[in-house]
C-alpha positions in Angstrom: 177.1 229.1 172.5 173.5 228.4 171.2 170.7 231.2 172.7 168.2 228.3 173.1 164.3 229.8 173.0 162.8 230.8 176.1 165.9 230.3 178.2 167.9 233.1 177.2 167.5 236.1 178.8 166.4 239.5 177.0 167.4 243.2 177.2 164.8 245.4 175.2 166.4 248.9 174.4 164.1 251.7 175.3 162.7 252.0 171.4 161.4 248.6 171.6 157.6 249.0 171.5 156.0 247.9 175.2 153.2 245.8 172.9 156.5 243.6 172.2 157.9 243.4 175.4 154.5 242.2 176.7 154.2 239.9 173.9 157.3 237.9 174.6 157.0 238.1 178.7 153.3 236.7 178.0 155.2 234.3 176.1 157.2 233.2 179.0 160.6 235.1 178.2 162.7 237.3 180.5 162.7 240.3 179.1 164.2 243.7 181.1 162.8 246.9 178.9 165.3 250.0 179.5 161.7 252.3 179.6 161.2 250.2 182.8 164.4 249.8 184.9 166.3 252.9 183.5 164.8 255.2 181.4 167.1 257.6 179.9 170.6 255.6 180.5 172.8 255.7 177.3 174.2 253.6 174.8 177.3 252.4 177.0 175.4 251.5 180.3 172.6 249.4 177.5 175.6 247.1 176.8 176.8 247.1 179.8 173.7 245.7 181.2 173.4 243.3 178.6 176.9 242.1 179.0 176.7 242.3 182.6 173.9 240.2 182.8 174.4 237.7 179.7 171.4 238.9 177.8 170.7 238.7 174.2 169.7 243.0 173.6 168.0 244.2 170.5 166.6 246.8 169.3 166.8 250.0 166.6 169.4 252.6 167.6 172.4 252.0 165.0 174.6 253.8 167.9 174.9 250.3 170.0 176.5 248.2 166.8 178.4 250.8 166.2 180.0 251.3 169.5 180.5 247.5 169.5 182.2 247.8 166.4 184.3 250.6 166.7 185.6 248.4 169.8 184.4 251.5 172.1 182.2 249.4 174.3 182.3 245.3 175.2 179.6 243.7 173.6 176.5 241.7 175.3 175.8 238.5 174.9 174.3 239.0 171.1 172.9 242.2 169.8 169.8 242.1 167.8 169.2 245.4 165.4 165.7 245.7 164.1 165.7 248.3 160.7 162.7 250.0 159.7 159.1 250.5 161.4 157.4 247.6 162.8 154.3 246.9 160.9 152.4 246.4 164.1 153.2 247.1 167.9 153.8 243.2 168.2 156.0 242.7 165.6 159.4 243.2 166.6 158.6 240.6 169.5 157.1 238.1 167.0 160.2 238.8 164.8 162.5 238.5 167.8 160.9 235.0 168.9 161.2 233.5 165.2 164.8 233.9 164.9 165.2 232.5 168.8 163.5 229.2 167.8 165.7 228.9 164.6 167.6 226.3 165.0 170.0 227.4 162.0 171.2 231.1 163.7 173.3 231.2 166.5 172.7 234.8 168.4 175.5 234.9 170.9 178.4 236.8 169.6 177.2 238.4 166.9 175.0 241.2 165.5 172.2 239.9 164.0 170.3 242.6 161.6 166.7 242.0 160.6 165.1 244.0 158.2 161.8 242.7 157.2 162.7 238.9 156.1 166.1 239.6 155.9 168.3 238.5 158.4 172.4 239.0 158.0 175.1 238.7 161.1 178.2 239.6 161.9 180.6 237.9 164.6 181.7 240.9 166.8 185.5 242.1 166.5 188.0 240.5 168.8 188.2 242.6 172.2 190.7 245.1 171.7 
């Protein structure tokens, strides 16, 4: 399943910084920030969200690939995992918006980890 641009739905994990969330909603995506709706929820009800409403979720707390990989929790749709600082509050959403217009990554069903220019993936682990 491709994650086409605009059209696929976004879950921002609390740590996201609001400067991206408003970039990529002024950018026409739907984007749900956890420091909006539900401040404070864990790592399980984040995926569960995400899954529950087939949005591609990113962010920078290790915890959620983990979870996913350890098989403790169901995935989302895709998981995005930013590493290190963002150079500036926009960044992650710029960074976020470039790999949903590649037409060479597929994001569904996988965890997709960017640090700086590098991008690597993973497909997540059968369902246990």
């Amino acid at each position: 399943m491709t994650v086409p641009g605009a059209a696929c739905p976004l879950l921002a994990d609390e740590n996201v910084p609001r400067a991206s969330v408003d970039y990529l909603r002024a950018r026409g995506y739907d984007v749900v920030w956890i420091a909006e709706a539900s401040p404070g929820v864990s790592d399980p009800v984040v995926l569960a969200r995400g899954r529950a409403e087939a949005r591609l979720t990113f962010g920078f707390d290790l915890d959620l690939p983990e979870r996913i990989v350890r098989g403790t929790d169901a995935p989302p749709l895709g998981l995005v995992l930013f590493r290190g600082a963002p150079e500036t509050p926009t960044a992650t959403g710029e960074l976020l918006e470039a790999l949903l217009l590649r037409d060479d990554l597929e994001l569904a069903g996988r965890i997709t980890v960017v640090k700086g220019t590098q991008v690597r993936q993973r497909p997540f682990p059968p369902a246990r």
